[in-house]
C-alpha positions as semicolon CSV with decimal commas, in nm:
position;residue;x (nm);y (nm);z (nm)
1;X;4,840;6,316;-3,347
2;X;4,510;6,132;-3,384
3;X;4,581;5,788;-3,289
4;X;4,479;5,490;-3,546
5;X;4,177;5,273;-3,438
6;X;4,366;4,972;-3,515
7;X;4,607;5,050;-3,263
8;X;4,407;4,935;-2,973
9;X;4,439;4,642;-2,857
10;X;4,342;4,417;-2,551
11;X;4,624;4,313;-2,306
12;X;4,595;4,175;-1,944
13;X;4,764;4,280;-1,663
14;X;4,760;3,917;-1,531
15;X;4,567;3,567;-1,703
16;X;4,186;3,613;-1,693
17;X;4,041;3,373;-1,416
18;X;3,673;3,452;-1,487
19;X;3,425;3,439;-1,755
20;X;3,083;3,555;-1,791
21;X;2,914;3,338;-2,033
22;X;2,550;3,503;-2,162
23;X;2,342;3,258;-2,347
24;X;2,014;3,352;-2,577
25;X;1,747;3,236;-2,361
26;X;1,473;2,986;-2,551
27;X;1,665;2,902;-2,828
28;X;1,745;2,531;-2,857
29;X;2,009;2,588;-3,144
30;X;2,234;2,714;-2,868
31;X;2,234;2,428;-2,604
32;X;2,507;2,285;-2,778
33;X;2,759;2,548;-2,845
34;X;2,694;2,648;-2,481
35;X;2,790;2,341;-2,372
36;X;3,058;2,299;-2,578
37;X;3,224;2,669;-2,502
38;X;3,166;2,582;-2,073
39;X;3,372;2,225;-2,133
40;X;3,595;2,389;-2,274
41;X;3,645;2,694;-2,032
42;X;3,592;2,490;-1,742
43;X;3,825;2,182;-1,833
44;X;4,060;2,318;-2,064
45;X;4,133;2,650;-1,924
46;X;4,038;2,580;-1,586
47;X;3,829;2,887;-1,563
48;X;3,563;2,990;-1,328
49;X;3,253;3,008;-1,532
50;X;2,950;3,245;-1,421
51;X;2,606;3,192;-1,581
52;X;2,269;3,347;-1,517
53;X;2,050;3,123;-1,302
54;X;1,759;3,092;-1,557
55;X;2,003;2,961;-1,776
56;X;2,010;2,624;-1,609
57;X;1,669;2,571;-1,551
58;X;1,614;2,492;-1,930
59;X;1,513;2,151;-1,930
60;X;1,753;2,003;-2,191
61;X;2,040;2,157;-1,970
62;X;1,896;2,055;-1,594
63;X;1,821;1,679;-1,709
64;X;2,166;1,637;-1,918
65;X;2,323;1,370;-1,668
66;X;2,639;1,423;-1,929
67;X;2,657;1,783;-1,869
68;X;2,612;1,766;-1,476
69;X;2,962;1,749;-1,357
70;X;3,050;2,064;-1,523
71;X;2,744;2,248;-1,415
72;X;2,835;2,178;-1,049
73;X;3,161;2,424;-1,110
74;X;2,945;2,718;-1,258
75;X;2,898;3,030;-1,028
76;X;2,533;3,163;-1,083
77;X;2,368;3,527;-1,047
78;X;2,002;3,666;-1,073
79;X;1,951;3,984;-1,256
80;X;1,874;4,271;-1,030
81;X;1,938;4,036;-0,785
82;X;2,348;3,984;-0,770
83;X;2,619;4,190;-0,806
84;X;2,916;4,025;-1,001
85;X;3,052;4,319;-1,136
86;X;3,397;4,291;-0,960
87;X;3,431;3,954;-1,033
88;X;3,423;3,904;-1,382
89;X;3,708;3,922;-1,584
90;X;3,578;3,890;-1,913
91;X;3,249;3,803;-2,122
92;X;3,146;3,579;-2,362
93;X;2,814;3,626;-2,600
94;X;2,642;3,397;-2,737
95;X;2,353;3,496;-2,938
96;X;2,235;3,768;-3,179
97;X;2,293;4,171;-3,105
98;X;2,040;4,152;-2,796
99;X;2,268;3,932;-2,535
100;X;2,576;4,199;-2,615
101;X;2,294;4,448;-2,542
102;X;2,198;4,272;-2,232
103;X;2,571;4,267;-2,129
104;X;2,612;4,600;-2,156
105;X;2,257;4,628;-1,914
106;X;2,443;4,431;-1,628
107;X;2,740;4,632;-1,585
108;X;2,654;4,995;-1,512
109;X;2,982;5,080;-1,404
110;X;3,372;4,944;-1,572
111;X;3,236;4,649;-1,818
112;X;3,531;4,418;-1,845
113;X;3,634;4,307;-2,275
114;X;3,320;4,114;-2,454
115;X;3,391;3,876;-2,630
116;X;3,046;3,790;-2,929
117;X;2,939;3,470;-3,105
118;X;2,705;3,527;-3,405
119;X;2,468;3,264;-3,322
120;X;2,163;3,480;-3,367
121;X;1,938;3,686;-3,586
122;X;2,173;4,075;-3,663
123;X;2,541;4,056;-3,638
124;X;2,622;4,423;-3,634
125;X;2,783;4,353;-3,271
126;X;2,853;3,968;-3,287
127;X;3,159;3,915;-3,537
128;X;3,282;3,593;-3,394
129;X;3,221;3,262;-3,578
130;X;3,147;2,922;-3,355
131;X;3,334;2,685;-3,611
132;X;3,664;2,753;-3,423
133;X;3,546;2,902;-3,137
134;X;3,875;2,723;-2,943
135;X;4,184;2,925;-3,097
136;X;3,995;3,253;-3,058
137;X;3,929;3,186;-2,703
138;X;4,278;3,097;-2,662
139;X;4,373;3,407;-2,881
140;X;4,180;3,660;-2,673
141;X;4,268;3,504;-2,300
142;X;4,642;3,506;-2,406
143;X;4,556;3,873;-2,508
144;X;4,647;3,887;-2,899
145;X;4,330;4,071;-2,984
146;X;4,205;4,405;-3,111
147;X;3,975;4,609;-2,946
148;X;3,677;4,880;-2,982
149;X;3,574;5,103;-2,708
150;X;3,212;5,139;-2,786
151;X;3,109;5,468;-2,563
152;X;2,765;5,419;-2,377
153;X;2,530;5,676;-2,266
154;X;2,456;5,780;-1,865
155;X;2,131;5,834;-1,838
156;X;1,915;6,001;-1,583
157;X;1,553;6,037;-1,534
158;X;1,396;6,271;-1,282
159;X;1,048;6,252;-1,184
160;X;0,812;6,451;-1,039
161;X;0,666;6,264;-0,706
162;X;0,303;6,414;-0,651
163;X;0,047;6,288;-0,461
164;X;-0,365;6,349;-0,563
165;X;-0,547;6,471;-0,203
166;X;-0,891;6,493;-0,168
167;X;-1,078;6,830;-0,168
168;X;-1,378;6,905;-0,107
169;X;-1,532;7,253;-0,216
170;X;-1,152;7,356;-0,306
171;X;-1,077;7,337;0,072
172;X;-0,813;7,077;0,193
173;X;-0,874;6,922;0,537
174;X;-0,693;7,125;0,729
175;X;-0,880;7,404;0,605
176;X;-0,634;7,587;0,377
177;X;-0,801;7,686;0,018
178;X;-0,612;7,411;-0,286
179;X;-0,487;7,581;-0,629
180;X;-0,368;7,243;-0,738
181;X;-0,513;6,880;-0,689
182;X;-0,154;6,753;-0,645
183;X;0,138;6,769;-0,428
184;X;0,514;6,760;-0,444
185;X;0,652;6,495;-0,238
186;X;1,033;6,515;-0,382
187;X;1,193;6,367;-0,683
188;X;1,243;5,983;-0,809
189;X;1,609;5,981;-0,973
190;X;1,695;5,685;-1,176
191;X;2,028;5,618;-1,364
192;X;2,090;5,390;-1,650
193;X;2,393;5,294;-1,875
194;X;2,251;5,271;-2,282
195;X;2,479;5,138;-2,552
196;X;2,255;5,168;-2,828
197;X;1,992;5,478;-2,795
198;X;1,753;5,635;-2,574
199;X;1,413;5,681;-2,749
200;X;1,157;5,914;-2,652
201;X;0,817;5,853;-2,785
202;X;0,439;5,926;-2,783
203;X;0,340;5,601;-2,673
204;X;-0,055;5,468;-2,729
205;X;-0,175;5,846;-2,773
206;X;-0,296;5,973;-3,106
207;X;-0,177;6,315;-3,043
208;X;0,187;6,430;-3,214
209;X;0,433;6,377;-2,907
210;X;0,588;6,784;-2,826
211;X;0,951;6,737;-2,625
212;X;1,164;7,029;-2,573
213;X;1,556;6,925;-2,680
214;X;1,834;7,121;-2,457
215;X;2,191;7,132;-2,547
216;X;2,424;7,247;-2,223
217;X;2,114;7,435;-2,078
218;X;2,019;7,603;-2,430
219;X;1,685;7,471;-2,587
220;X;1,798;7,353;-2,927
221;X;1,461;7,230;-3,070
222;X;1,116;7,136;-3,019
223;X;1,045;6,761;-3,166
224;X;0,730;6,729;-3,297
225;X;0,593;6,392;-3,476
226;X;0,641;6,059;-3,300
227;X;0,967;6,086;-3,098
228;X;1,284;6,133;-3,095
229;X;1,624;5,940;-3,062
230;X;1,980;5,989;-2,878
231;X;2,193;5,714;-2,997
232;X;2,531;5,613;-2,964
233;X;2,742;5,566;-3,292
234;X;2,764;5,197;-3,164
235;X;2,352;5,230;-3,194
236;X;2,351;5,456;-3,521
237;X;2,316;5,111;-3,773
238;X;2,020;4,994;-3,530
239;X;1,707;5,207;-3,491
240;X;1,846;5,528;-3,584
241;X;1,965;5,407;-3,930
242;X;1,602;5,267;-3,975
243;X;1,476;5,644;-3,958
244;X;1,731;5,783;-4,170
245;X;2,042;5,825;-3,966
246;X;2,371;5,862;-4,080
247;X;2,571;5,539;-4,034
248;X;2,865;5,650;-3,775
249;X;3,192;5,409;-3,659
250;X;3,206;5,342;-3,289
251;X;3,548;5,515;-3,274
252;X;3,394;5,835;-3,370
253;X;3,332;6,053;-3,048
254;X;2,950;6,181;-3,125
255;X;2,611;6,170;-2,995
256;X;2,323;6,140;-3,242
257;X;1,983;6,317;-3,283
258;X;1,741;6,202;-3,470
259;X;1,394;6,257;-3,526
260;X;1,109;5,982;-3,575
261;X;0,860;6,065;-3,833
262;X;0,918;6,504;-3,743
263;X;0,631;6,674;-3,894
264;X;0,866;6,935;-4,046
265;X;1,002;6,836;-4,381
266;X;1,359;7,067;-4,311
267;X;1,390;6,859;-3,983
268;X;1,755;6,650;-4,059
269;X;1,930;6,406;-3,796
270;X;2,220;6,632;-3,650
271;X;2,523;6,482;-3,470
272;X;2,692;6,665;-3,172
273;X;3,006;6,582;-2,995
274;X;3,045;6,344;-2,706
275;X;3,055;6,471;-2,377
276;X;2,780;6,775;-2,421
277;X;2,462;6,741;-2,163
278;X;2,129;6,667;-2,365
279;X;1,828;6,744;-2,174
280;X;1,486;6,599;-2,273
281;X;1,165;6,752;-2,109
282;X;0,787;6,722;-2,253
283;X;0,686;7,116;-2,412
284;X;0,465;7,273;-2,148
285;X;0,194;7,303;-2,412
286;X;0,235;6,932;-2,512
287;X;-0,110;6,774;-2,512
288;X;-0,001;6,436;-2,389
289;X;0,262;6,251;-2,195
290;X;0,568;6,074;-2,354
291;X;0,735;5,734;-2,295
292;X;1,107;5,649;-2,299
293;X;1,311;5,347;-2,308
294;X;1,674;5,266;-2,285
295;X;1,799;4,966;-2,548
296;X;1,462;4,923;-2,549
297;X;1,381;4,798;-2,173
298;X;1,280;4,996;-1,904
299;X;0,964;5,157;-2,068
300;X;0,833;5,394;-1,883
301;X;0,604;5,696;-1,900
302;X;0,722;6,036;-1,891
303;X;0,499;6,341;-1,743
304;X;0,526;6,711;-1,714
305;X;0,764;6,850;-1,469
306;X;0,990;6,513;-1,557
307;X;1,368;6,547;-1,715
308;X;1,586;6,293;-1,912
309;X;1,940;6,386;-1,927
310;X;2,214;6,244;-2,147
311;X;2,587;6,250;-2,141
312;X;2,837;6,047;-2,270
313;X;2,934;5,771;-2,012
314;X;3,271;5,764;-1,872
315;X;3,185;5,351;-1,868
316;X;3,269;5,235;-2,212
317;X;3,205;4,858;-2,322
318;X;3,505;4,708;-2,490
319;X;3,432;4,483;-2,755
320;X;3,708;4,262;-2,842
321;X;3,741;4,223;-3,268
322;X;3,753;3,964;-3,485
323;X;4,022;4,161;-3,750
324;X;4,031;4,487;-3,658
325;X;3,776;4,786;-3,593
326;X;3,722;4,923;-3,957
327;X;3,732;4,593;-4,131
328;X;3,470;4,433;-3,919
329;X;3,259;4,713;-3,921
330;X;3,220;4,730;-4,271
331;X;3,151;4,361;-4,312
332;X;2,893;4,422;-4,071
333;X;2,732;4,686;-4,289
334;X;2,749;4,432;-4,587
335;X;2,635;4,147;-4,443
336;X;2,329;4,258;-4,212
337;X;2,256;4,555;-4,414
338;X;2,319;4,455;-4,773
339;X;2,480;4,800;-4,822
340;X;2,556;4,955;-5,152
341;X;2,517;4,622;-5,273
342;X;2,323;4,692;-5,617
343;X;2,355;4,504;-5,996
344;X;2,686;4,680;-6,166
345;X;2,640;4,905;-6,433
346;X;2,836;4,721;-6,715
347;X;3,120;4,936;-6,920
348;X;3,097;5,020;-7,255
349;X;3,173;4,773;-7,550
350;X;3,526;4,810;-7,705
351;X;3,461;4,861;-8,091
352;X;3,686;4,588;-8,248
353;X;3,982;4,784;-8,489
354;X;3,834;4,690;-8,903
């Protein structure tokens, strides 16, 4: 039995106490929703309300004499900084497709139900109105909601620590004869949790970028042409669609390759299924290095002897729905993507009877 999509819904296993609200940064349009939505949360609810620190130090929010009662109940964090991660209950976006992306970013482990405002510029991920934003609040903290597990991707990025010594006349100081300029000092291991896609690149060089593809330990492909990227269906209407992805429902258990700009006209996207182990290592003949980013943050460059590997996270982020998964989604395709919207072909002229 394949269960329906609709089916899922959020429930709580006792009342939500505490809210992560995530706020567009530099965008005056928002000041007053936000301080509408942390009134009402605060007040209303009586909910504790966490909000990033930079938040407050806008201007129009630190020198509203109005808003500084409420502001004095707000629990604050720094990125990279402060771990809330046990001590949120729930989020709330608002902002365009980047603050849900952001969300996602601060939770690398369990990512407790989000909860998105369309209040920016794409709404693929956002499909909550502000107009009422009070009964779906209410709605989604008494736990009448339905929900989509969007999968994520683990990440993990080996690189090759090596250290340049100085030789002289190919002899090191200690007198042994050098084959190599450099030095293996270990391995730099770094971990990351992607909603979207991982894309691999070729950066400022001019030169085609050459990355080997593995699939369980089996080398799949060589990419060749200007990258390469491993999305998540959640990410397949973002920058994967742009270079000619399939369109894929977040319920659908899949990883995506595709290829950016291949120099091969039989190259096609492929999708495998969730839970295989991608590997991602520069060709040994490749002429220069690659760079990689992860919901595009955390560029970085990518050298010989370095490994990228991609799984399907065990870490989903639940994103709470405005109707239900399928319906949403496909008003998201047809209102930020305009798709198979086209002039009607009109039907033929009934001949009227002599």
């Amino acid at each position: 039995h394949i269960q329906d999509p609709a089916s899922q819904r959020l429930t709580w296993n006792k009342p939500p106490k505490s809210v992560l609200v995530i706020k567009k940064i530099r965008d005056a349009s928002l000041l007053q929703p936000f301080k509408e939505l942390c009134v009402y949360l605060t007040e209303e609810n009586n909910m504790i309300v966490y909000v990033e620190k930079k938040v407050l130090e806008d201007p129009a929010i630190a020198n509203d004499e109005n808003f500084g009662p409420v502001k004095k109940k707000f629990c604050t964090f720094r990125e990279d900084y402060d771990d809330i991660s046990n001590q949120i209950d729930f989020i709330i976006c608002l902002g365009g497709d980047g603050t849900l992306l952001y969300a996602s970013s601060l939770f690398q482990g369990s990512v407790p139900p989000v909860m998105a405002f369309h209040l920016g510029s794409l709404g693929f991920l956002t499909p909550f109105n502000f107009e009422n934003f009070q009964s779906q609040v209410t709605q989604v903290i008494e736990g009448n909601a339905a929900l989509v597990l969007r999968s994520r991707l683990k990440v993990k990025v080996v690189k090759e620590h090596r250290e340049k010594m100085t030789v002289q006349n190919g002899i090191e100081e200690n007198g042994v004869v050098s084959a190599n300029l450099e030095k293996e000092l270990g391995k730099q291991i770094m971990q990351y949790q992607v909603l979207n896609e991982v894309v691999v690149d070729r950066g400022p060089s001019s030169y085609l970028s050459n990355v080997d593809v593995f699939l369980d330990g089996h080398l799949i492909t060589t990419v060749q042409g200007d990258g390469v990227i491993v999305s998540t269906p959640t990410g397949s209407t973002a920058y994967a669609a742009a270079a000619g992805a399939s369109m894929i429902h977040p319920n659908v258990p899949a990883i995506m390759i595709t290829p950016i700009c291949p120099h091969s006209l039989s190259f096609r996207p492929i999708v495998v299924p969730a839970g295989v182990e991608l590997k991602i290592m520069l060709s040994p003949d490749a002429r220069n290095t690659a760079w990689v980013s992860f919901d595009g943050r955390k560029r970085q460059e990518i050298c010989h002897g370095d490994s990228i590997s991609i799984t399907t996270s065990c870490y989903p982020l639940p994103s709470i729905c405005f109707r239900d998964p399928v319906s949403d989604w496909f008003e998201s395709l047809a209102e930020c993507l305009h798709w198979n919207v086209r002039k009607k072909q009109n039907n033929f002229a009934v001949e009227e009877e002599e």
